[in-house]
Structures are given as C-alpha cells and as structure tokens.
C-alpha positions, 0 to 999 in steps of 0.5 A: 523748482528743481531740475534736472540737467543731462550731458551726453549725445543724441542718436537717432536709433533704427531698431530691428526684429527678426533682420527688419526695421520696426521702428526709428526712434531718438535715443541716447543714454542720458537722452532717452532718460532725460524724455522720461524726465520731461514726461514725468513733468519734471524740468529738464535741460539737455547738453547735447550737440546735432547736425543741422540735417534733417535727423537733428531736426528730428531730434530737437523737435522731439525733445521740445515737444517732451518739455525739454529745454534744448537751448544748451544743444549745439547745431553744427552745419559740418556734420552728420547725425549719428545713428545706430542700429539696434538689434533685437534678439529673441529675449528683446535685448539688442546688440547695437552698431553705430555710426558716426561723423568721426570728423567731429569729436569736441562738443562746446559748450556754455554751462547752464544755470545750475542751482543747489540740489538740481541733478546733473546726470551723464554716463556711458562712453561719453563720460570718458571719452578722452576727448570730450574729458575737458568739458565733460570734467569742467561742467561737472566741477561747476555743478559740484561747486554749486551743489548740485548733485551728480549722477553717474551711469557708468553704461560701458558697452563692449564696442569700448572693451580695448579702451580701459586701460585708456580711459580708467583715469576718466572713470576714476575721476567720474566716480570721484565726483558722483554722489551716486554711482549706477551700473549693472553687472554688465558694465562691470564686467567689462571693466573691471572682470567681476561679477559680483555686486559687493566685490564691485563695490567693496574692492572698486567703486566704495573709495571713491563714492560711497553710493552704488546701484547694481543692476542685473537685467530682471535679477535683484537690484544691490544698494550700498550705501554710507554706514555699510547699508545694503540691501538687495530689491526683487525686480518686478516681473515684466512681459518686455517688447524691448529692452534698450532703455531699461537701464536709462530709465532706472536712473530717470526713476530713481531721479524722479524718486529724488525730486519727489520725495525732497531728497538733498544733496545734504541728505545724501551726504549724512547717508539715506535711510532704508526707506528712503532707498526703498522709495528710490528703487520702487520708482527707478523699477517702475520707470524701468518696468513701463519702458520695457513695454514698447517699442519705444526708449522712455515712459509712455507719455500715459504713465508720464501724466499719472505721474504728475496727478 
C-alpha cells in the first residue's frame, strides 16, 4: 500500500474574527495536509517534533485519532509548542503571528521506511530554513534514491520577505529534487517579484522541475508540464468560512488524486497527459473547496469518508 510521508512542523493555531478568538485548532502546512490525508484513508506518516506540554499532547493525539502515524515526531521536554494566531479578515483570508521557542531550531530524526512510488511532501519556510537544511536535505535524497516521489509546496509567507537572498540556495535545491512543484502567485511574488504564472515558470522554476502549479486564491489554477503542456482550470465557486488551509489541501487533493488514479514516479517522468492532470486538479480544487468551508484547517471528516465508498 502506498503512503504518503509529510515534514514540517506542528503549531497549534489560535484563530481570530472581528479581534476574538473562535477557535483553536493544530495546523501546519504540511500537517493540516497530511490530516487530510489520514481522513481520506490514505496511509500517512508525519516527521515533525513537539513539546511534551500540554499543546503537544494535543497535537499528537490529534493526528492519531485522523490515522496518522506519529512514531517519527520527536517529543522534547526542553521546549515549548509553537503557536500562532490567525487573523481573519473580512474576506476569511488571515494574516498571521507566531511564536516559537527560538532556543530550539535542529529537528533530528531517523528516516522512515519509504517505498518506491510512496509521496514525500513538505514545503514553507521550513524547507529552507538554514537551519534545519542538513535533515531537510538528507531524507529528501533518501526518498529520491528510493523513488519516491517529492512534492514541493513552495508557501513562502512575507514574515520571511528579508531571507531571500539567504535561503535561494535551499529553494533552488528544493526545486531540484521535486517532481512537482506548487506555488501560488502569492509565494512568487515574494520571491522572485513576478506575478505572472508563465513568467514564473519559463524564466524560474522550469530548469529545475519541469512540473509547476500555480495558484491564485479562487483565479484559475496554471499547469505546466513536460513537452510544453499547459493549460489553466476555473476554481469552483465556494462560499468560505475560512481561508488557512486552502492551499495545504490543494496539495493533499492533488496527492490523493495521484494515489487514486495509480499515477507513478515513471509516469511522472514520461510527462502526464491532459486528463490525467485533469483529474489531479479536480481533486486538488475539491479538497480545497470543502476546507474552505469551516473553521477548520483539513476536509470534514464527512467528506473524508465519502472519499473511501
């Protein structure tokens, strides 16, 4: 069987409306994907580290009972949990300010069992955090020679806006590795001060990784692939409660889409046909779509089950 292995931290998020708190749920861009994950039914494995206060608590009893493994998350006694708190606006998007125990920044690990075609995915500032870039970059040439397939979710917030410079080595070596590539023009823009999806693609990311998905909020979604594919998919139209983790379960859609429909490292190679990216997108809009829908940071767990009829 399958399964799908995510990196990246844990925090728990504390979400405001109209300056009071609503709700207080776990997250994390790789985590609130890889819950998706575990609710679709697919098997799932998270690397990840937490305090052994009552916040990691939380957060690893959280992803136990979605069907997550979490043998691979460290538990130091030494620090705290990290936290955020999640504004949202008037149009449900949400600007954010974190905390965390800036006394600890390593992350060890042992690497997980990974089989050909399982999917490692990771993203945000995480992946290119200096320093964290020796075991970010050690289990992602673990998973490449055991041929699995990398997902990369580029996430780069504007609180890191001053570290380009300093981490476009990671990124570059990030893109390098990935199979597939996904970023919205947000992210972009950051980056690199381009807005456009094919500028993006044809002047940054296509020397490195011939497979990127652009994003932009409820605009069309760009995908270009081998052999000059591209083609652009109309988001559907959804009424949203909150926006935070839209774009985490694009990509836990998409990767689901890859597990259901058999899709290879080997196909991924030879380049992916139109309608296989047709049916890529059309799971990655509709994780998206029911995420929206809540409060919360993952699919329903009600759409998770009609997912495994």
């Amino acid at each position: 069987m399958r399964k799908v292995i995510g990196i990246g931290e844990t925090v728990l998020d504390i979400i405001f409306k109209d300056g009071k708190p609503i709700e207080a749920v776990p997250g994390g861009s790789t985590f609130n994907g890889i819950v998706s994950l575990g609710r679709a039914g697919v098997k799932t494995t998270f690397i990840s580290e937490t305090g052994s206060d009552r916040v990691g608590e939380y957060v690893r009893a959280f992803l136990k009972e979605n069907g997550v493994d979490t043998s691979d998350i460290n538990v130091y006694s030494e620090i705290k949990s990290p936290i955020s708190l999640a504004f949202l606006d008037e149009n449900n998007n949400a600007d954010y300010i974190f905390y965390r125990d800036q006394n600890h920044d390593h992350m060890d690990f042992t690497y997980p069992e990974i089989s050909r075609d399982d999917i490692v995915v990771f993203g945000s500032f995480y992946a290119v955090n200096p320093s964290l870039r020796p075991q970010v970059a050690g289990l992602l040439e673990y998973a490449r020679n055991r041929g699995a397939i990398i997902y990369y979710d580029v996430n780069y917030r504007p609180a890191h806006r001053n570290d380009v410079l300093k981490i476009t080595p990671n990124l570059i070596d990030n893109l390098e590795f990935a199979d597939i590539v996904r970023g919205s023009r947000e992210d972009f823009m950051e980056i690199y001060k381009k807005d456009s999806a094919e500028r993006v693609y044809r002047a940054e990311t296509s020397f490195y990784c011939k497979r990127l998905v652009y994003t932009d909020g409820p605009n069309p979604v760009s995908v270009f692939s081998d052999g000059g594919f591209h083609k652009e998919y109309p988001m559907p139209a959804t009424k949203t409660v909150s926006t935070i983790g839209a774009g985490d379960n694009f990509n836990a859609g998409l990767i689901y889409g890859m597990i259901k429909y058999g899709v290879t490292r080997d196909d991924i190679e030879r380049g992916l046909d139109e309608q296989t990216w047709d049916r890529l997108i059309d799971c990655a809009s509709a994780f998206s779509a029911d995420c929206c829908k809540d409060i919360f940071n993952y699919i329903s767990k009600d759409f998770g089950k009609t997912l495994q009829q």
